[in-house]
C-alpha positions as CSV (number, residue, x, y, z in Angstrom):
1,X,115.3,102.1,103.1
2,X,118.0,100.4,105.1
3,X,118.0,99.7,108.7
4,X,119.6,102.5,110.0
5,X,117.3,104.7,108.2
6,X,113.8,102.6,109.3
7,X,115.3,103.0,112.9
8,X,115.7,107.0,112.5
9,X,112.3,107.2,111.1
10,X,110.4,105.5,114.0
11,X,112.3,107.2,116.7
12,X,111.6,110.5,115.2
13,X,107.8,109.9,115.0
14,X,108.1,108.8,118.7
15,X,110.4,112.1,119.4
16,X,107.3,114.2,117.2
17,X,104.7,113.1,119.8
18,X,106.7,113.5,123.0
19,X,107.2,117.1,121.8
20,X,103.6,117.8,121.6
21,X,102.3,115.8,124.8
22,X,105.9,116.9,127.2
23,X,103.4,118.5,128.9
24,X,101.4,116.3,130.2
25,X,104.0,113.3,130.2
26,X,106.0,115.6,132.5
27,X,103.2,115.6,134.8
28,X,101.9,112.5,134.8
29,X,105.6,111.0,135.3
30,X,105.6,113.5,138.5
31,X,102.5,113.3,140.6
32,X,102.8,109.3,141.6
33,X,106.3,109.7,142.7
34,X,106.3,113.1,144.8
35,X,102.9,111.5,146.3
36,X,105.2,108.2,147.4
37,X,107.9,110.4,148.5
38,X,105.7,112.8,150.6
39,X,103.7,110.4,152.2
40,X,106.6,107.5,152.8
41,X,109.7,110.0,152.7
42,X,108.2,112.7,154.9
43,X,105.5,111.5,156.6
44,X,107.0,107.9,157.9
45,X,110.4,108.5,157.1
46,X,110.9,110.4,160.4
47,X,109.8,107.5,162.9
48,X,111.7,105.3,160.3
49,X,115.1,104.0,159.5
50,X,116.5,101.3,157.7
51,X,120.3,100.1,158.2
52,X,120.9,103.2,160.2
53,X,120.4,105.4,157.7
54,X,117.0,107.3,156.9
55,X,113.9,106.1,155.4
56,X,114.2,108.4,152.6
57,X,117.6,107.4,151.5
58,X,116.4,103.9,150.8
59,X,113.0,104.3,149.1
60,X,113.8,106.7,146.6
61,X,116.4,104.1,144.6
62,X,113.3,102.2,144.8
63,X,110.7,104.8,143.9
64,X,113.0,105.3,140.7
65,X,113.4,101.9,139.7
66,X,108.9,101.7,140.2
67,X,108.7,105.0,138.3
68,X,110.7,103.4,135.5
69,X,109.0,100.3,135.9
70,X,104.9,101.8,135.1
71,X,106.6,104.4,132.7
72,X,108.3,101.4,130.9
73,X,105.5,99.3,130.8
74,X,102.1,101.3,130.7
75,X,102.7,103.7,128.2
76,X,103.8,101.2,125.5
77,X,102.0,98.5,126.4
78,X,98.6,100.2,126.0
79,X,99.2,102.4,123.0
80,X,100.3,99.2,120.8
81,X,97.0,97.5,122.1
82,X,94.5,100.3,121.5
83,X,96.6,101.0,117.8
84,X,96.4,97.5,117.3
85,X,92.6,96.7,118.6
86,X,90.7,99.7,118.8
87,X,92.4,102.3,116.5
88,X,93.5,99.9,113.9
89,X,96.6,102.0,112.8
90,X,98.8,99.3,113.7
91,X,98.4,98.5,109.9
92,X,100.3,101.4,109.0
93,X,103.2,100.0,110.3
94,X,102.6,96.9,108.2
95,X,102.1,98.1,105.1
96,X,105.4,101.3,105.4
97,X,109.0,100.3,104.5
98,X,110.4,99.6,107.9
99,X,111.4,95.9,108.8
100,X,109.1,94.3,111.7
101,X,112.8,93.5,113.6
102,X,113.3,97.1,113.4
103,X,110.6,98.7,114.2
104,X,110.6,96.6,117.6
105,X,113.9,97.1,118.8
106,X,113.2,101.6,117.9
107,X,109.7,101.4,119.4
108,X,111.4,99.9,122.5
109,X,113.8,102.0,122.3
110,X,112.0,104.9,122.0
111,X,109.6,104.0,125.5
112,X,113.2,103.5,127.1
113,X,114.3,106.9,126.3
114,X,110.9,108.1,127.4
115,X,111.2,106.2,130.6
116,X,114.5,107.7,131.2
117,X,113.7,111.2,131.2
118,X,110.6,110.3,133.9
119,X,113.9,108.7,136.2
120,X,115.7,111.9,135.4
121,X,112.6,114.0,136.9
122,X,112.5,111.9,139.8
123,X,116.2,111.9,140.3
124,X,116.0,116.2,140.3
125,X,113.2,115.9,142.5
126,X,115.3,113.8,144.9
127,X,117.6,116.9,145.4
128,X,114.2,118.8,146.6
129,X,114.3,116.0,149.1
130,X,117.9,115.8,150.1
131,X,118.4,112.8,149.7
132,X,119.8,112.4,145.8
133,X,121.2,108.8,144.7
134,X,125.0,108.8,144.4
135,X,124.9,108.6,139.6
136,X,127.6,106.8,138.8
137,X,127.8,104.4,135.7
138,X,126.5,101.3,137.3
139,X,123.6,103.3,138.4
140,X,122.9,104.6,134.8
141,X,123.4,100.6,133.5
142,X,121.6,99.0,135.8
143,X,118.4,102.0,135.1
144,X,118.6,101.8,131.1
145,X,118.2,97.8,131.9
146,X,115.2,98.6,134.1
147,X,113.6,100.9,131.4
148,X,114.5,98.7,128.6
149,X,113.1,95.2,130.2
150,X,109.9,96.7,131.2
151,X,109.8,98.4,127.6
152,X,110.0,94.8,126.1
153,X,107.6,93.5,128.3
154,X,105.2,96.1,127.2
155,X,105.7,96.1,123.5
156,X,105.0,91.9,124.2
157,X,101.6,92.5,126.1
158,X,100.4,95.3,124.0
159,X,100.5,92.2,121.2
160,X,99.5,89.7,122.9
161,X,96.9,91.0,124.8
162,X,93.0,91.5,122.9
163,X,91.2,93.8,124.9
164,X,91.6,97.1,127.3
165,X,89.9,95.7,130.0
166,X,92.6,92.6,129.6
167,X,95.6,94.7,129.6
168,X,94.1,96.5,132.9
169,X,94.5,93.4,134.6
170,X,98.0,93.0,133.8
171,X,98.6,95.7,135.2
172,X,96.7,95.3,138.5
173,X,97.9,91.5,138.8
174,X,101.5,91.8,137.7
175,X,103.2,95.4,137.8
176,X,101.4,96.3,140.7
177,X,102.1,93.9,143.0
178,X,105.9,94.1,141.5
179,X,105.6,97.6,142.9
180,X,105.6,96.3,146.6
181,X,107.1,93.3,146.8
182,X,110.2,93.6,145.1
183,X,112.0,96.0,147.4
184,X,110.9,99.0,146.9
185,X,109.5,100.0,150.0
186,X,111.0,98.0,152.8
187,X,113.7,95.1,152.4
188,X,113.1,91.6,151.2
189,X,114.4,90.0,154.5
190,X,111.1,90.7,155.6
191,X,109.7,88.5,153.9
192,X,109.9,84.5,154.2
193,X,112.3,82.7,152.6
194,X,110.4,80.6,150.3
195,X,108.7,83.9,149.1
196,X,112.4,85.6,148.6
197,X,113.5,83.2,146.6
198,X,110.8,84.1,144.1
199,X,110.6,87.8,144.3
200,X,114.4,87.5,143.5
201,X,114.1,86.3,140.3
202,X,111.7,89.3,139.2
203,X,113.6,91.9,137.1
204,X,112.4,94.6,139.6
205,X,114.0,93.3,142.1
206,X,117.3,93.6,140.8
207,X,116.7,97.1,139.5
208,X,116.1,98.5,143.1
209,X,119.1,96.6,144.5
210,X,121.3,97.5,142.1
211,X,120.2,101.6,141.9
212,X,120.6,101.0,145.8
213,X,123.9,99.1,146.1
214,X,126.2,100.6,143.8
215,X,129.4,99.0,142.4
216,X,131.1,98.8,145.1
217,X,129.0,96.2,146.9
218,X,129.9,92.8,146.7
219,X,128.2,90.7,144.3
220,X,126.8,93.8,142.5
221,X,127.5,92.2,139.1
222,X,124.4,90.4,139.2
223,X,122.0,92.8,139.0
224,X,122.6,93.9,135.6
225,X,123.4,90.1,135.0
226,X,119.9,89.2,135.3
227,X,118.5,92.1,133.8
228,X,120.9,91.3,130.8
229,X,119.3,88.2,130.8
230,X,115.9,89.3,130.9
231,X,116.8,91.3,127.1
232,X,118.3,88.7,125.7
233,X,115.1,86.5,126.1
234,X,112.7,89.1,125.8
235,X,113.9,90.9,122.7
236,X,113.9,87.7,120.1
237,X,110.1,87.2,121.2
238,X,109.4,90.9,120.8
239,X,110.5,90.9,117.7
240,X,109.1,87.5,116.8
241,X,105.5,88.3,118.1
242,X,105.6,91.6,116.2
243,X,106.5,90.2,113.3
244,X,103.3,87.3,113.6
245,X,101.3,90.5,114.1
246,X,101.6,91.1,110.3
């Protein structure tokens, strides 16, 4: 089977179970967001503004780049660790006709497209809100980058890490935290500088800015720079980890 073929294969096993859980992915993609927007959008963002313009307008960039951050993350990150620790059908994988290179870069592919549509649901609810984000091609780069990294890191924890309980903590000690300081919520200038400096580097960071700039702005290249940068590191380990995993 060549490449091409192995990669077709694992994105239509991913596409199978989408199909029979849209359901509930649809939902659980939903609730987290409308609950930020509600309680920040409506119910602060009317003593609020930022920049002169509302509250809304800047948090929900943000809210999309978080959404696509937990989506990108969580879901692939824990079902590689329970397949792997707990299920023990990661073996399948092993043992079927699809390179280990492959099967990374479609599995991660896959969670991107997955994380996509939950940015698409929060982008339509956005209209509900009246405050859409102006789509333009920079906005769709610098998102896909923000699915994809986060869809790396994932596939990378759910390999590394042994135990449920472990990858829990990730999640409360890394993307968590990522959720509030990167942005999302209220500018980085409040912070001090020291503490900038470091939440700059964080991929997160440069998703929100760059789903909030736009183009236009000056020095909006590096946004998907860094991001860039983040795949290009991320993707040989992925792929290196999954095939020690063997």
């Amino acid at each position: 089977m060549n490449g091409a073929l192995q990669f077709s294969a694992v994105l239509w096993k991913e596409w199978v179970q989408f199909k029979s859980k849209w359901i509930s992915i649809t939902l659980s993609a939903l609730v987290g967001p409308l609950l930020y927007l509600t309680a920040f959008g409506w119910g602060l963002g009317g003593a609020v503004s930022v920049n002169g313009a509302a509250y809304i307008t800047f948090i929900i960039p943000g809210i999309i780049a978080m959404n696509a951050m937990t989506n990108g993350f969580g879901v692939i990150a824990n079902d590689i660790n329970l397949s792997r620790n707990y299920m023990k059908t990661f073996e399948a994988v092993m043992i079927a006709p699809v390179g280990m290179a492959v099967y990374t870069i479609a599995r991660v592919t896959a969670n991107t497209l997955r994380s996509l549509y939950g940015a698409a649901l929060i982008i339509a609810t956005s209209f509900f809100f009246r405050s859409p984000p102006i789509i333009d091609w920079y906005f769709v780069l610098v998102l896909i980058l923000n699915c994809y990294v986060f869809s790396l890191i994932g596939f990378i924890a759910g390999i590394l890490i042994t135990s449920h309980p472990d990858m829990a903590k990730v999640t409360n000690f890394v993307i968590t935290p990522m959720s509030f300081l990167c942005g999302t919520f209220f500018p980085l200038e409040k912070f001090p500088a020291p503490l900038r400096m470091v939440f700059e580097a964080l991929p997160l960071t440069q998703a929100v800015r760059g789903l909030r700039m736009g183009f236009a702005a000056p020095g909006s290249f590096i946004a998907p720079l860094i991001l860039s940068a983040y795949v290009i590191v991320l993707l040989p380990l992925a792929i290196r980890l999954c095939g020690r995993a063997e």
